[in-house]
Structure formats: C-alpha cells, structure tokens
N, C-alpha and C positions, 0 to 999 in steps of 0.2 A: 361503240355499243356499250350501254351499260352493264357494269359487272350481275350477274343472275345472284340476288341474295339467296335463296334457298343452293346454290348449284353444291353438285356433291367435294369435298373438301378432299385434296390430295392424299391419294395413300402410299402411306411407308411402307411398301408389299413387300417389304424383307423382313418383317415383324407376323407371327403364325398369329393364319387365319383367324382365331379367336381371341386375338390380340387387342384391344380396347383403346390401343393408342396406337393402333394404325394412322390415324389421321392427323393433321397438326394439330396442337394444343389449342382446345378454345376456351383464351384468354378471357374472352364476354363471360363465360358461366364458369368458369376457374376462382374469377375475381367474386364473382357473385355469390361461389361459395365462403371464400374466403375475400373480404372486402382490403383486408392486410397488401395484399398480393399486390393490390395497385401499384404501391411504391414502387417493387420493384419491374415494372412492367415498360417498356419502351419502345415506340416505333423505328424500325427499321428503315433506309432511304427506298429502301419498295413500300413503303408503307402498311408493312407485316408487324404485328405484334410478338415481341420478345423478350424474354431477360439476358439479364450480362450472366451465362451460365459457368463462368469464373467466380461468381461471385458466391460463397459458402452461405451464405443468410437468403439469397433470391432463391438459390438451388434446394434452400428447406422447405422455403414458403411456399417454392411450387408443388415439391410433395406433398405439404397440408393440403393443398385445393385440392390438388388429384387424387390422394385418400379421400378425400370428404365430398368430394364430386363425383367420382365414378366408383369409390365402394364402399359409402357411407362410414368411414374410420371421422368420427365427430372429432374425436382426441386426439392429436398425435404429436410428440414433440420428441427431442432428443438431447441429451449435454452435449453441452459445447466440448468440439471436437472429437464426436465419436462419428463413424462414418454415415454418411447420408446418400445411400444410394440410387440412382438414377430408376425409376419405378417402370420405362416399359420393357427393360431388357429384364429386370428381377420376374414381370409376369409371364416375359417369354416362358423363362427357365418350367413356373410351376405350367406351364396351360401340353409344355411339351413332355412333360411328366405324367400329364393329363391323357396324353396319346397312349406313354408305354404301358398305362393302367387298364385304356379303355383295348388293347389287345388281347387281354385275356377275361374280358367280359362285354364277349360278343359284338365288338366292335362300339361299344357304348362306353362313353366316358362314366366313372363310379362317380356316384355324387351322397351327398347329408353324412351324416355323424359315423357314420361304420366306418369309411375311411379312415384312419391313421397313421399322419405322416409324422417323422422326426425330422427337422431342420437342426444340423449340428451347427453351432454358432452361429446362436438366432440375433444376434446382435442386437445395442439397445435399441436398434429403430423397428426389430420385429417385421420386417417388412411382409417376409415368407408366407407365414401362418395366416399374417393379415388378408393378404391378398388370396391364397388357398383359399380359407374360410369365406369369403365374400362370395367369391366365383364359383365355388363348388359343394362348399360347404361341410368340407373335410375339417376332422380335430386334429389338432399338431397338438405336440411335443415340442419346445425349445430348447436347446443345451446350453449355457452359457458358463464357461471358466471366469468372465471378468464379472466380476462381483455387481461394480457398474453398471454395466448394463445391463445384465439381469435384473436389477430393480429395475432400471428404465423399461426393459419389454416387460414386465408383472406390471408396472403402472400403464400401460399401454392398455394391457389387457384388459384389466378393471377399472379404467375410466371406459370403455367401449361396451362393458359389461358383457364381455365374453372369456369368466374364468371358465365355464361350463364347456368352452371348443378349443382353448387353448392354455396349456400350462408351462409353465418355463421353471427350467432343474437347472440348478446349479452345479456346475461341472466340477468337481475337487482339485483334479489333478489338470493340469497342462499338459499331459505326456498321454491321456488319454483321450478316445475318442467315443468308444460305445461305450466302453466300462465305466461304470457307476451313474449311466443314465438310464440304461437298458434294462427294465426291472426282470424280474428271475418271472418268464413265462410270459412276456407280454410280447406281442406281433404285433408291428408294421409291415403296412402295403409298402411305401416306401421309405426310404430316408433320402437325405438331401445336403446339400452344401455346400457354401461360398469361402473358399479356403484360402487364407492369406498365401499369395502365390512368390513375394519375395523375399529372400534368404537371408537378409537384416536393414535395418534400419536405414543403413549408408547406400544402399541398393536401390530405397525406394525415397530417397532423395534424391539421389541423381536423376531417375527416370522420372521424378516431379520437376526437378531444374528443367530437365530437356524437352518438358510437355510444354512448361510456359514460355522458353525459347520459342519453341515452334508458334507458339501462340503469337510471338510478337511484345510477351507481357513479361515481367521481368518482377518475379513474386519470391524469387528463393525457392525454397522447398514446400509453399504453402500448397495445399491441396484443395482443390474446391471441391470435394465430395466429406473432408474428414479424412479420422480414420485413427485408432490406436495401436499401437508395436503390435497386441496377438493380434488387430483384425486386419496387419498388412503383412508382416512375415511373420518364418515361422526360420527356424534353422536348420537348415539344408535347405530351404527355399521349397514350393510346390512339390517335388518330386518324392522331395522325403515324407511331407504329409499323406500324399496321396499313396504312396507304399505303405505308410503306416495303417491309413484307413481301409485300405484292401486288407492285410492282414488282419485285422481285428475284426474285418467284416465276415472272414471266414468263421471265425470264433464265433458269431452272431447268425451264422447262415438262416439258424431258425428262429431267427427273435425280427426279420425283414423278408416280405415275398421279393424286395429289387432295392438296389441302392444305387444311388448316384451322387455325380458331383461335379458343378463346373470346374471345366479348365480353363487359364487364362491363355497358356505359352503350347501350340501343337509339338512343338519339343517333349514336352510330358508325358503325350499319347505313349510312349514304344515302351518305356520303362514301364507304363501303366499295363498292357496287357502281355509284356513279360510274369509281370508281377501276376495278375490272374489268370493264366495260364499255367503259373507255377502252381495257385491256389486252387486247380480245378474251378474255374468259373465253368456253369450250365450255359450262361449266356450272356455276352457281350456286344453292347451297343454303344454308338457314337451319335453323337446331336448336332449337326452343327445351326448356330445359332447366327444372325447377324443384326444390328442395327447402326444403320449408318454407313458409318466405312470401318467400325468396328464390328469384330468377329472374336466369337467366342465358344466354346462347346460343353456339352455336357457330356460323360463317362458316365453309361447307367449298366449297370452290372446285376448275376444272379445267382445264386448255387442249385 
C-alpha cells in the first residue's frame, strides 16, 4: 500500500502540548526556508530525512530554518563557538512558563507587550525572548555578563527589528545575578534561566569525551552545541549558582510575581528547596520536562 502523502506525521508526545516541534522536522519546508540547509541534509537507510546532529554547523543551520520557518526570526546567527542550543526543549521551557502564568489569570495564558519576562543569560543566540516574543508576545529583558554575546543578542534584535519587545543589559559583575539588571521599581511576571550546571572546565570535558565515546565518535572534547566557560560552568558547579540566585531572588521578591530556572542534574533539587525554605518561599514548583530520552526540569518559585 502506498505511503498516504497528506497522513498525520509522528508525535514526540513528551514535548507540551503547545509545543510546535511535536512532530518530526520537515526537512521540505525547513530547506525551503532556508535553501543553505540542503547541504547539510541526508537520508537515512529508512529513507528519513536527517542531519549528522554532531555536526556544530548542520546543528546551526537547522536552527536558522526553524527560527525562520516556525517563528518568522529572518536573522539569526551566532560566533563561532558560543552555544547553539537545541530549539524544541528551549520552547518547552518558555510554553511551561506559560502554564505557571496562565494560573493566576483565570486559566488563560497572558499574552502581547504587558507581559514581562527577564531571561538571565540571554546568551548570544537570544533564543528565550525570541521564541516568548513570537508565541505569545511577551517583552524580555536579556542579561548578559559576556560582553560577546550581548552584541550578538542586540544584533539579533535589530536585524529582526524587535528593539521595541526586547532589550539586552549587560551584566557587570560575574558574581551577580539580579543586581545591576533589575532597575529600582521595575516588575516582572517572571524571570527565567539556563545556568551553566558544571563546576569547571575540566568537568565539562570529560562528560564531552564520554558523550562522543558513547556516540561511537571520537571528537575529544568538541561540543556540538558550542558553548563558552560562563555558558557551561560556573564554580561550585549548578548548586552554588542556583543557591546564589534564590538568595538574591529574595532581595527582589518585589521587582518578580515568580522566578524560575532549569535544572540539569535532580541532585540540585534538595539543596534547592532547602535553600527556599530557608528563604521563606510562598510557593514552590517543579516542571519536569522530557524530550527524547533526555529529561530535564524547571524550579519555578515565589514570595
């Protein structure tokens, strides 16, 4: 029997419901977006459409299509070697964001420019704000300490010509996280963040060596996502971050109605609501996230 052209296309039903890459990539209108993409495009021995997703340059270009095919981002690029992150797990993060918002406005997700989210290290590829702003049409805030990429998300920005729903601050200090981004009287619904989760360099070598062992591939410490020291550790690894940023989020109680932050390692969790417990948190929540055979979570908190 001949395969049904129209027939409905497998879903990745561990991706939330409003998830936009529920279904496999299509490569037809990916390419068509982006004509680039070809190159790195190749059939599979089932005769599925694929890229070598090892591959740091395929792994961008399929980004550019899928900004530019599912949320009209025309622009988007990044320097070499700053991280390129996988885009259906970054929309989980904001659409589940999107739930703890739409709880206290009557079960309706908030949507246009009232909204106000902070993404603390909006990284040069901007992903966050981009993808909030398309789907819902909320304004961010970006943080960034590397100087770097902060021009790279500002040029994001204004080649997409959305300075008007998203602005990127350059962060001063390394040691800080709300302070000196969080101006004197301003409110966010939420805040947000993707936190370098290992504790040095040498750390997140190994668990690269040990990725591409497993693969079969034999790369050294090459990363196929990217990635620079602050956007993979931090020192004392995840744990200390996330204790930092609960503590400073108390200081902020009233400048956020809710914060949150993925976590990569469930190890994190205990120390994490020790620590806002200690802080008098009003209310703590847990996300868990999956795509694939990776799992991940979000800590969304509140005073």
């Amino acid at each position: 029997m001949a395969d049904k052209p129209n027939a409905t296309p497998e879903e990745k039903t561990n991706l939330h419901p409003r998830n936009a890459h529920r279904t496999r990539y299509n490569f037809p209108l990916l390419i068509k977006a982006v004509p680039a993409l070809r190159n790195f495009v190749s059939q599979t021995e089932h005769d599925e459409l694929t890229i070598n997703f090892t591959e740091p340059e395929a792994v961008k270009m399929l980004n550019k299509a899928l900004l530019k095919q599912q949320y009209g981002v025309n622009e988007w690029d990044i320097p070499e070697g700053f991280l390129c992150p996988p885009i259906p797990g970054r929309a989980d993060y904001i659409h589940y964001l999107a739930d703890i918002l739409a709880d206290s406005n009557n079960g309706e997700v908030p949507t246009g420019n009232k909204v106000k989210v902070l993404d603390v290290g909006v990284g040069a590829n901007c992903i966050y704000p981009l993808i909030g702003h398309k789907v819902y049409g909320w304004n961010f805030v970006g943080s960034e300490a590397d100087y770097i990429a902060a021009a790279s998300a500002r040029k994001i920005v204004e080649a997409n010509n959305l300075t008007d729903h998203i602005e990127i601050r350059t962060q001063t200090s390394f040691s800080q996280i709300f302070k000196g981004v969080i101006k004197p009287g301003e409110v966010f619904d939420m805040t947000m963040c993707n936190p370098p989760f290992h504790s040095s360099s040498k750390e997140v070598k190994e668990k690269s060596s040990r990725k591409w062992k497993n693969l079969g591939q034999d790369k050294g410490a090459d990363l196929n996502f990217g990635g620079r020291n602050n956007e993979l550790w931090y020192e004392g690894g995840e744990p200390r971050f996330l204790n930092a940023m609960i503590t400073e989020s108390k200081q902020f109680a009233r400048s956020s109605k809710w914060f949150s932050s993925l976590i990569s390692k469930r190890t994190t969790l205990d120390g994490c609501y020790k620590s806002l417990d200690y802080h008098h948190a009003a209310d703590v929540r847990t996300i868990i996230m999956s795509q694939g055979q990776k799992t991940s979570r979000a800590l969304v908190w509140r005073f």
